[in-house]
NUFI-413188 format. One record per atom (N, C-alpha, C): y, z negated, x negated; residue in one letter. Coordinates in steps of 0.001 Angstrom, whole numbers, padded with zeros to 6 digits, always signed. Atoms other than C-alpha are relative to their C-alpha. Last residue first. Example, Ala and Ser with C-alpha at 12.3 -4.5 7.8 and 13.67 -1.06 7.14 Angstrom:
2
-001190+000060+000820S-001060-007140-013670S+001090-000730+000770S-001190+000000-000890A-004500-007800-012300A+001200+000000-000900A
This chain:
303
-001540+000295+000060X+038374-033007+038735X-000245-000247+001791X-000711-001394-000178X+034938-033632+037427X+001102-000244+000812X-001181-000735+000870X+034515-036460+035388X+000485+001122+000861X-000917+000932+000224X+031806-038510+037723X+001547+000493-000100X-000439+000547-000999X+030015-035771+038350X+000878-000737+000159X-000640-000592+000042X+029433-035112+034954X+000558+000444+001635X-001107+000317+000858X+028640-038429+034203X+000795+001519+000552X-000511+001381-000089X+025396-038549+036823X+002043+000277-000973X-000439-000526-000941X+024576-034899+035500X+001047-001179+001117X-000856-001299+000462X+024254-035968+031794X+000836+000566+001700X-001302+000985+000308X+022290-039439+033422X+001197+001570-000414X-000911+000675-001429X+020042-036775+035146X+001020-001058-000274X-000431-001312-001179X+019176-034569+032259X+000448-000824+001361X-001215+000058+000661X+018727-038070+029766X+000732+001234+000993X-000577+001009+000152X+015778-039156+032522X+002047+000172-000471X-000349-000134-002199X+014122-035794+033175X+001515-000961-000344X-001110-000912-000354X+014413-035727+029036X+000180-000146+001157X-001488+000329+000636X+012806-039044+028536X+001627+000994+000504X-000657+000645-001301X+010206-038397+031456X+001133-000095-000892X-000070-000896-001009X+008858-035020+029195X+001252-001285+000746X-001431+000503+000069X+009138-036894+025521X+000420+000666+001306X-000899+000275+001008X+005009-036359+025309X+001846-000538+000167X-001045-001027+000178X+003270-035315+028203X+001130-000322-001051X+000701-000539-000881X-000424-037026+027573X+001623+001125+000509X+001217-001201+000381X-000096-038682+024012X+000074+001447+000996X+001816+000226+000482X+003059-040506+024217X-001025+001150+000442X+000898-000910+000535X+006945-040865+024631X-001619+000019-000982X+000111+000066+001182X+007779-043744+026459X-000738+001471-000352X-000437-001223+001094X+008333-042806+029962X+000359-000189-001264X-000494-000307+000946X+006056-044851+031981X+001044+000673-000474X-001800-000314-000275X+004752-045516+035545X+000377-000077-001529X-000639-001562-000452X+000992-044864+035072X+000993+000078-000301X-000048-000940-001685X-000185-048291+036137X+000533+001296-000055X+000430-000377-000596X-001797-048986+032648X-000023-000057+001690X+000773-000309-000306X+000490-047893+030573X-001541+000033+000510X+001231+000607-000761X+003518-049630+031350X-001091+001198+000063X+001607+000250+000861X+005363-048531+028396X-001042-000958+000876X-000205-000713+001005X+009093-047670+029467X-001418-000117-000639X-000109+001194+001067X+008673-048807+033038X+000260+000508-001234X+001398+000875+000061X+009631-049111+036193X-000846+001640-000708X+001090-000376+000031X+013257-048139+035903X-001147-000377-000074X+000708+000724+000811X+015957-050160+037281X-001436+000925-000213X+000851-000769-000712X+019009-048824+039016X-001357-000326-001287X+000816-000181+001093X+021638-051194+038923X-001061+000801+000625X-000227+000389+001140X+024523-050343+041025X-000929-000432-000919X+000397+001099+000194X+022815-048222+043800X+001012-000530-001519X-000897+000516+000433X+025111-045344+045036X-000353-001707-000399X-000338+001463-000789X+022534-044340+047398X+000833-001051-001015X-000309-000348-001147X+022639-040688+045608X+000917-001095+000945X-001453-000314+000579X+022425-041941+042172X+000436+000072+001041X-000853+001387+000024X+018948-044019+043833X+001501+000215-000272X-000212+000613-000812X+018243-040394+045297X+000326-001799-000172X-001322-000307-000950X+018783-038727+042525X+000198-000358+001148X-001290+000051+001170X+016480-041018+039925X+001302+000767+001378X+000381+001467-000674X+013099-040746+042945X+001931-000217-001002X-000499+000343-001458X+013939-037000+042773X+000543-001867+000053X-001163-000091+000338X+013586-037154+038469X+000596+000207+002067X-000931+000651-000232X+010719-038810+039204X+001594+000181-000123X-000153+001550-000732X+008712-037089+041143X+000603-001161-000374X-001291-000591-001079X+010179-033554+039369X-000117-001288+001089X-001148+001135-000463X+008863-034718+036520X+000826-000399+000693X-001385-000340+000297X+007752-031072+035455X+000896-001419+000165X+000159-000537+001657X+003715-032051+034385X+002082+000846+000135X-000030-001305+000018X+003646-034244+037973X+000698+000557-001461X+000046-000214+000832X+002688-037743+037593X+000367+001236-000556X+000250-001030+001286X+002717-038590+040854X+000481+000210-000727X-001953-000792+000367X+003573-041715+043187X-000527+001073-001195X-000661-000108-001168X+000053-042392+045237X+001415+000090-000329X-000234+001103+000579X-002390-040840+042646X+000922-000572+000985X+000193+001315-001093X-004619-038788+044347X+000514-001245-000407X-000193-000474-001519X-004116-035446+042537X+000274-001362+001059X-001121-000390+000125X-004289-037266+038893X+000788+000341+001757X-000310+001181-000243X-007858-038311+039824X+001657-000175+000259X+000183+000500-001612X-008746-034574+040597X+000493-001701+000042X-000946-000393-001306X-006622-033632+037833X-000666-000131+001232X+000652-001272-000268X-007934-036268+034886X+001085+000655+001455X-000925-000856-000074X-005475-038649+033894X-000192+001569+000800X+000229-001270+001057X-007173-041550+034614X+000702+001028+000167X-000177+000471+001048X-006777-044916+036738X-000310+000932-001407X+000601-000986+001094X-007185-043808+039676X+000635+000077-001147X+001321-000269+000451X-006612-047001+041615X-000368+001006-000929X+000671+001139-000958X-003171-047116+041975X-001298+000036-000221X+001653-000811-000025X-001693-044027+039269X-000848-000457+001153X+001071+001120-000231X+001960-044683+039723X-001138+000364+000196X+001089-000240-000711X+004925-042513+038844X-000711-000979+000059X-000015-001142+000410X+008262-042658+037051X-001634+000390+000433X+001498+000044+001247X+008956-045275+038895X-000057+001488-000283X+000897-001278+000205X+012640-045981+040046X-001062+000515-000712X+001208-000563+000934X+013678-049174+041916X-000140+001090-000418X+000951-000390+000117X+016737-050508+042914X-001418+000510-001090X+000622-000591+000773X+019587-052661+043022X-001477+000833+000780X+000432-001450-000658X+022519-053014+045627X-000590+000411-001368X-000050-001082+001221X+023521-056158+043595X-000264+001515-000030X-000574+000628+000942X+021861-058233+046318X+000157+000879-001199X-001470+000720-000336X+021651-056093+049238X+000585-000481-001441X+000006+001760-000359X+018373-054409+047874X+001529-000117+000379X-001455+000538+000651X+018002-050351+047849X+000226-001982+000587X-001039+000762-000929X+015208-048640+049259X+000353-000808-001359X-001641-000464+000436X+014179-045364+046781X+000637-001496+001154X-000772+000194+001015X+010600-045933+046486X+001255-000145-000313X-001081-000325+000275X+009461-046599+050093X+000547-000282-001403X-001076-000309-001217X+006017-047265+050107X+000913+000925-000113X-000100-000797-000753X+002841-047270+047711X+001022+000158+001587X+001777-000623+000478X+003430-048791+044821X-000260+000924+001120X+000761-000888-000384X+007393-050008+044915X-001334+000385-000212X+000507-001037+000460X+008089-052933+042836X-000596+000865+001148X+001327-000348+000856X+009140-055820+045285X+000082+001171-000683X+001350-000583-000546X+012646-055952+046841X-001095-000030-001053X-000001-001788+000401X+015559-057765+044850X-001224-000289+000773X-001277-000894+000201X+016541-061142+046300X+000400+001080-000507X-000995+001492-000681X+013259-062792+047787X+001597+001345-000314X+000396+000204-001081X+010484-059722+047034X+000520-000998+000662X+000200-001361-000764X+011186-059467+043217X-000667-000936+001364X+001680+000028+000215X+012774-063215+042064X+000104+001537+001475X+000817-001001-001350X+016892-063185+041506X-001547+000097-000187X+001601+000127-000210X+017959-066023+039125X-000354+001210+001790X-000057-000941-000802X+021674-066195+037991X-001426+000619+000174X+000564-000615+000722X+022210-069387+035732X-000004+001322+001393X-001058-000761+001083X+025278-071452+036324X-001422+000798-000451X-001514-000745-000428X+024363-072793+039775X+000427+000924-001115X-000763+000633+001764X+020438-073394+038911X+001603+000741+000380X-000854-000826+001204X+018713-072694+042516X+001191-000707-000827X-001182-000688-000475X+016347-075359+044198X+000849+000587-001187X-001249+000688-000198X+013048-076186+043059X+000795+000488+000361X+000449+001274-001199X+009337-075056+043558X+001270-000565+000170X-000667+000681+000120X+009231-071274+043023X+000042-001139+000608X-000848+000747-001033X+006528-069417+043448X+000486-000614-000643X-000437+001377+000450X+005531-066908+040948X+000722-000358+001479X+000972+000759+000073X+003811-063333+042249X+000401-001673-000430X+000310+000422-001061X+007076-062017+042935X-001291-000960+000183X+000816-000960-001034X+008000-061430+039597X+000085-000620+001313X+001826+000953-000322X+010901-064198+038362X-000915+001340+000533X+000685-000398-001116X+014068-063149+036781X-001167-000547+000120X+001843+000080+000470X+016553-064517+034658X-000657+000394+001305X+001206-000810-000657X+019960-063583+034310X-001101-000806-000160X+001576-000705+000453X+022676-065301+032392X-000490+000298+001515X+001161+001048+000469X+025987-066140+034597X-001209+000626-000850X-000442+001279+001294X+029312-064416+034114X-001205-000483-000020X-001217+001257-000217X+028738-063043+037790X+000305-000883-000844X-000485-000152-001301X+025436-061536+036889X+001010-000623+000129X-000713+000572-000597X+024691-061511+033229X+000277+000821+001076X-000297-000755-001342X+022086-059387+030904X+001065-001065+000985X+000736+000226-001604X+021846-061263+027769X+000896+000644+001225X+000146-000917-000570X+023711-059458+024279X-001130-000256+001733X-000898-001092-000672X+025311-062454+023610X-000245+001152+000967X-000646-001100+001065X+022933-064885+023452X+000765+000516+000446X-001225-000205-000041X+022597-067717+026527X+000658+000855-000946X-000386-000069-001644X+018921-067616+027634X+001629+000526-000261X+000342-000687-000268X+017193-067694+024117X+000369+000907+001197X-001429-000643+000644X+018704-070045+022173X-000344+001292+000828X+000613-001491+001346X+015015-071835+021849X+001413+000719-000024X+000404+000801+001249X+016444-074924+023719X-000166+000818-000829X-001147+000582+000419X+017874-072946+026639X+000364-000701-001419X-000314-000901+000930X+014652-071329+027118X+001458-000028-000414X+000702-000671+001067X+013005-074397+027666X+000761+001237-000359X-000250+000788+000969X+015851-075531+030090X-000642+000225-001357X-001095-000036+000839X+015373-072528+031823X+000346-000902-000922X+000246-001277+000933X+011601-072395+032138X+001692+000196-000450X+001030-000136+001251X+011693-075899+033186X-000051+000893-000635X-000424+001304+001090X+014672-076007+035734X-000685-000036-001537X-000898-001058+000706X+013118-072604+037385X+000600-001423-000456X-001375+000822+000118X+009902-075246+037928X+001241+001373-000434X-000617+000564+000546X+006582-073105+038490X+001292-000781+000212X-001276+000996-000277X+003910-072275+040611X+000448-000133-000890X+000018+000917+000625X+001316-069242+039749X+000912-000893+000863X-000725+000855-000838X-000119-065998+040923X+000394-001372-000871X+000561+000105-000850X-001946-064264+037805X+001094-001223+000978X+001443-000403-000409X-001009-062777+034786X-000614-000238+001137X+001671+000599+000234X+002411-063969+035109X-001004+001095-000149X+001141-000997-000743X+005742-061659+034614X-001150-000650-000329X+001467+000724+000345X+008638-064003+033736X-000739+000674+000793X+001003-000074-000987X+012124-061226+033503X-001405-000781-000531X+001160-000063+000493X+014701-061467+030703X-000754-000205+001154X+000622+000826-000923X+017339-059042+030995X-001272-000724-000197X+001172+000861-000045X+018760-057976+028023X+000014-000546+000736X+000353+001467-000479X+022074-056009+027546X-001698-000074-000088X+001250-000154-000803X+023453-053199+025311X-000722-001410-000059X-000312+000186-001334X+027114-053613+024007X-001036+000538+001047X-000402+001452-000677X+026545-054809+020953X-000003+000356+001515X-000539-000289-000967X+024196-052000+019758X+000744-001008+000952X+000007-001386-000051X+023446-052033+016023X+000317+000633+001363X-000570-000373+001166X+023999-055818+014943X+000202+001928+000209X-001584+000689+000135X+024104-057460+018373X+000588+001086-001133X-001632-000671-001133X+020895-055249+019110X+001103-000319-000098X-000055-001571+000288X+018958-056094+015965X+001106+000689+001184X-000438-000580+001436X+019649-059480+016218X+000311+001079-000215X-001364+000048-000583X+018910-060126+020055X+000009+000259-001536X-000194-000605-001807X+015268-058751+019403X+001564+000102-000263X+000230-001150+000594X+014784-060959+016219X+000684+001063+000800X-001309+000305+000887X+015727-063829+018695X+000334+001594-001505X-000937+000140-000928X+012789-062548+020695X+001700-000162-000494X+000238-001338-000585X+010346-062164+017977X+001563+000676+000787X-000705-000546+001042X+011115-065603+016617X+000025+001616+000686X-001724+000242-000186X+010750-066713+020412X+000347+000285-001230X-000421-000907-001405X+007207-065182+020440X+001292-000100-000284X-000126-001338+000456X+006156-066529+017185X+000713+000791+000650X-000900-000280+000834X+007182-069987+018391X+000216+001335-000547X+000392-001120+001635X+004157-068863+021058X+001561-000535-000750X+000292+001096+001194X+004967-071630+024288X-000225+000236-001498X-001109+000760+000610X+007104-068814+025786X-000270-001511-000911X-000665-000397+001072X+003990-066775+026001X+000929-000866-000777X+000686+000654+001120X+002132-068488+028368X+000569+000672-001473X-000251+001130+000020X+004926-067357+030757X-000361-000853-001148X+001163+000538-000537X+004353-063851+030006X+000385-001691-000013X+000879+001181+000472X+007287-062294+029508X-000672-000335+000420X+000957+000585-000591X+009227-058850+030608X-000726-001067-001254X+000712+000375+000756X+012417-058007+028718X-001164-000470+000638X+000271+001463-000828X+014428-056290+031387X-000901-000337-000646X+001781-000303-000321X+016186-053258+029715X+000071-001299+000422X+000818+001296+000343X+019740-052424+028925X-001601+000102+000005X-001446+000883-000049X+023032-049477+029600X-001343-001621-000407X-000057+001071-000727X+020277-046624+028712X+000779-000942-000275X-000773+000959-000701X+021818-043709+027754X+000111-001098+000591X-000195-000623-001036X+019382-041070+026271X+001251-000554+000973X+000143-001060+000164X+020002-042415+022756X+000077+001052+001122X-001848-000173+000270X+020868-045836+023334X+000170+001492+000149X-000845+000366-001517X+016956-045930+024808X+001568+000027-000139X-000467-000909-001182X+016129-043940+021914X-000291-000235+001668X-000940-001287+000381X+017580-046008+019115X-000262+001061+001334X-001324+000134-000252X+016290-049248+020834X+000525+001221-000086X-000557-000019-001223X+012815-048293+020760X+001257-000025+000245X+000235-001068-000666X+012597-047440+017228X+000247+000202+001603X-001102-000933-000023X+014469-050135+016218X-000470+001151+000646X-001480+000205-000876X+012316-052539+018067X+000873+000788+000019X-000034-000329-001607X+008893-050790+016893X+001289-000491+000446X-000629-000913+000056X+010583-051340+012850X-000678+000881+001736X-001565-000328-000116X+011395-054757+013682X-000044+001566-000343X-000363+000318+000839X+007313-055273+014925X+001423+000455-000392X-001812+000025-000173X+006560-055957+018272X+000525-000262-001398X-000772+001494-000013X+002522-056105+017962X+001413+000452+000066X+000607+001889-000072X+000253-053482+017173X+001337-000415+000337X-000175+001061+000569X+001410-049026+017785X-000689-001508+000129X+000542+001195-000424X+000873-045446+018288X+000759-001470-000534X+001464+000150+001094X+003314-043040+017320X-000376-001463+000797X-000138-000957+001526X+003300-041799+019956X+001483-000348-000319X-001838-000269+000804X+002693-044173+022866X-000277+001396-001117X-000247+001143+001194X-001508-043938+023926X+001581+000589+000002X-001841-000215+000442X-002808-041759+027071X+000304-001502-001087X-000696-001428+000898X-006581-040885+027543X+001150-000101-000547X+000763-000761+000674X-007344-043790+030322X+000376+001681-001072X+000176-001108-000659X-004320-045876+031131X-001244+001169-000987X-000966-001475+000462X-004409-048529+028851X-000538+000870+001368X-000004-000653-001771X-006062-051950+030014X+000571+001805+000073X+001030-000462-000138X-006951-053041+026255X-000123+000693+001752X+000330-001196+000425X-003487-052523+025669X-001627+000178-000112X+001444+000038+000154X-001878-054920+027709X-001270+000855-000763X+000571-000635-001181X+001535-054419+026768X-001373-000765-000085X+001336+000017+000428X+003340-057043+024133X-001073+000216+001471X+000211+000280+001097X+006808-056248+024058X-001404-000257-000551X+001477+000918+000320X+006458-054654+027510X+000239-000290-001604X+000651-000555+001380X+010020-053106+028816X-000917-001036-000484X+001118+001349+000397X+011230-052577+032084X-000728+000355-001012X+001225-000266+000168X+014380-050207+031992X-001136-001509-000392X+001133+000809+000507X+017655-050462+032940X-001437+000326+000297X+001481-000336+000024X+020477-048160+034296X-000355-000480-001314X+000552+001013+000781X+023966-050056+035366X-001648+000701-000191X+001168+000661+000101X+025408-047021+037352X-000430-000886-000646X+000258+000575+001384X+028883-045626+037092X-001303-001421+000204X+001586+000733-000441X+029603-043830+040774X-000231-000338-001937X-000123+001193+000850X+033812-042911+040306X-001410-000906-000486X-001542-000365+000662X+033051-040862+043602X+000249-001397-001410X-001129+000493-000596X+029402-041448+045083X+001353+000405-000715X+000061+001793+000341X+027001-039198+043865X+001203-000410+000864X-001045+000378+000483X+026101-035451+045393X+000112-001747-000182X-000689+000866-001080X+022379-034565+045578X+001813-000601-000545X-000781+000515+000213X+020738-031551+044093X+000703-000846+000276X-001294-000503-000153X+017582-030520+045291X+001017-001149-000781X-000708+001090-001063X+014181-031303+043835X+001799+000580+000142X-000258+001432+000440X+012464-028427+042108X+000745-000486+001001X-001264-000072-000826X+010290-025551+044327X+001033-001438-000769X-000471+000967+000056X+007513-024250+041787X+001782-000535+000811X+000706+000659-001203X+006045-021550+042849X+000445-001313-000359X-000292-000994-001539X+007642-018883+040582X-000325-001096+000978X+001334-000246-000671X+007073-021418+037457X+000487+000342+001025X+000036+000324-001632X+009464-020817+034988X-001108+000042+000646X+000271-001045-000649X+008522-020508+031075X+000049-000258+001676X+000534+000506-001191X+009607-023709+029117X+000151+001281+001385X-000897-000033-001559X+011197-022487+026249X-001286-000005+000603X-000833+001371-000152X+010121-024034+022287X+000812+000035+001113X+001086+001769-000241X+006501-022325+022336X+001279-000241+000165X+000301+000465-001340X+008810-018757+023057X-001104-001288-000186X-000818+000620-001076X+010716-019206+020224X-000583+000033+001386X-000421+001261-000034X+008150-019910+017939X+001391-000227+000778X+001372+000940-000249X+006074-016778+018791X+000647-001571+000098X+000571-000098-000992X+009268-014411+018418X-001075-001261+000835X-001712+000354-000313X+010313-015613+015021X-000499-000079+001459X+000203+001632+001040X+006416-015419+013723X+001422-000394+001095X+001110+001135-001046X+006100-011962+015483X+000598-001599+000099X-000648+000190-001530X+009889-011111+013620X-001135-000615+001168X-001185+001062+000455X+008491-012176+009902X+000797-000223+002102X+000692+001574+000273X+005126-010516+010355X+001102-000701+000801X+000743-000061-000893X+007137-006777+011082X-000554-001422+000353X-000883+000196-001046X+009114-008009+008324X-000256+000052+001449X-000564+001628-000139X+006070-008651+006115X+001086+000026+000718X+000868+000295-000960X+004751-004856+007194X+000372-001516+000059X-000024-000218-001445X+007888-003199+006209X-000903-001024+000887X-001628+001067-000452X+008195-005016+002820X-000381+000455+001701X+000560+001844-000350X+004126-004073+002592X+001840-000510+000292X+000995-000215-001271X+005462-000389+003471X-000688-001308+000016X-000881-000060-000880X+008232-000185+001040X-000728-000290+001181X-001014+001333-000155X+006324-001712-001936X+000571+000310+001420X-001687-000427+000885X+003594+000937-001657X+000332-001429+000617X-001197+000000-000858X+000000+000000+000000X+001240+000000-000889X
């Protein structure tokens, strides 16, 4: 082969190659695909959006097939930064630190935790922390006891803590009963008393009085607990490969002009609801997510 005719044939190469890698990096329409309509926001509408976040998931319960990427052990400072950077990154305004009760007796835990508020004071002051007690199993407790305990550790009154009306935050699941009367200077909503329960199979998009918050899952598996597509099919909030279930469930809380709008979850994997980037659609709910705050703002701005 002459020089002019292998140059020809490596340019020939050179444009496939060009060609090939731009169509892997566009997302080819689907004719049959109908996406969610557009909904107008309120006027001036500036959302509080939070995310529930597992410092230490269950991970022998995983959703079958699906792992984070990059995988990970334990809540270590370089998993915090990583999380942090791209929850600042798409726009989130906080998160709701979920705990295990039996946790808060771990010293490890509350170094962890204090760690936590460190890294955010020092790299994002002005992103909050809710801390939410999520049992393993029904329980009773004292809200006197779990605050005073976490009053002692330093844990309740940091800077970067979530506040209602000047007061810290703390939350309770629904599964915890409460046995005493409410703490005046702390700000204690429990799911299914003063925010609604986690959606599973109802109404995703109702809206609470208090704080006009809501819910938005980025799906829910309920029993079928795999990814496969006949299990997938029958999940009762879907998983769908454009995101279009949750990026609806997202314009209709913008819609109802909720002030916090609370995602369920950034790494619950095993009910499904996620959008940590991982094995099974990779950084798919992130973008839905950063594509509807972008539209959120630009609403806002327009004239």
């Amino acid at each position: 082969m002459s020089l002019i005719a292998r140059n020809r044939h490596f340019s020939a190469l050179a444009v496939v190659l060009v060609v090939a890698l731009l169509l892997s990096s566009c997302v080819i329409p689907d004719p049959s695909r109908e996406a969610p309509p557009l909904l107008s926001y309120p006027p001036d509408y500036t959302p509080q959006v939070f995310v529930l976040y597992e410092p230490y998931p269950l991970t022998q319960a995983w959703l079958e097939g699906v792992v984070p990427v990059p995988s990970y052990h334990g809540w270590t400072d370089e998993r915090m930064m990583r999380d942090l950077d791209r929850m600042r990154e798409i726009g989130l305004q906080g998160l709701f630190l979920c705990l295990r009760l039996e946790s808060l007796s771990d010293p490890f835990i509350i170094e962890r935790i204090s760690r936590f508020y460190d890294l955010i004071q020092s790299r994002f002051p002005a992103f909050r922390v809710g801390l939410v007690m999520t049992p393993t199993q029904k329980t009773t407790i004292s809200r006197q006891n779990v605050v005073s305990y976490m009053r002692k550790h330093g844990i309740l009154d940091a800077e970067c803590v979530f506040r209602l009306g000047g007061r810290p935050f703390l939350g309770f699941a629904e599964d915890i009963t409460l046995t005493d009367r409410p703490i005046s200077d702390v700000s204690i909503r429990q799911w299914g008393n003063e925010w609604h329960v986690r959606p599973r199979n109802g109404d995703y998009d109702q809206v609470s009085a208090h704080e006009s918050f809501i819910w938005v899952c980025a799906g829910y598996s309920g029993t079928r607990r795999s990814i496969r597509r006949q299990d997938m099919a029958q999940w009762p909030q879907p998983r769908d490969k454009y995101g279009d279930f949750f990026r609806l469930g997202l314009r209709r809380a913008f819609a109802a002009g909720a002030a916090i709008v609370c995602i369920d979850s950034w790494n619950d994997f095993v009910a499904g609801s996620f959008i940590e980037p991982n094995s099974y659609d990779q950084d798919l709910m992130l973008r839905v997510l950063r594509e509807e705050l972008v539209e959120v703002a630009r609403q806002r701005n327009r004239p």
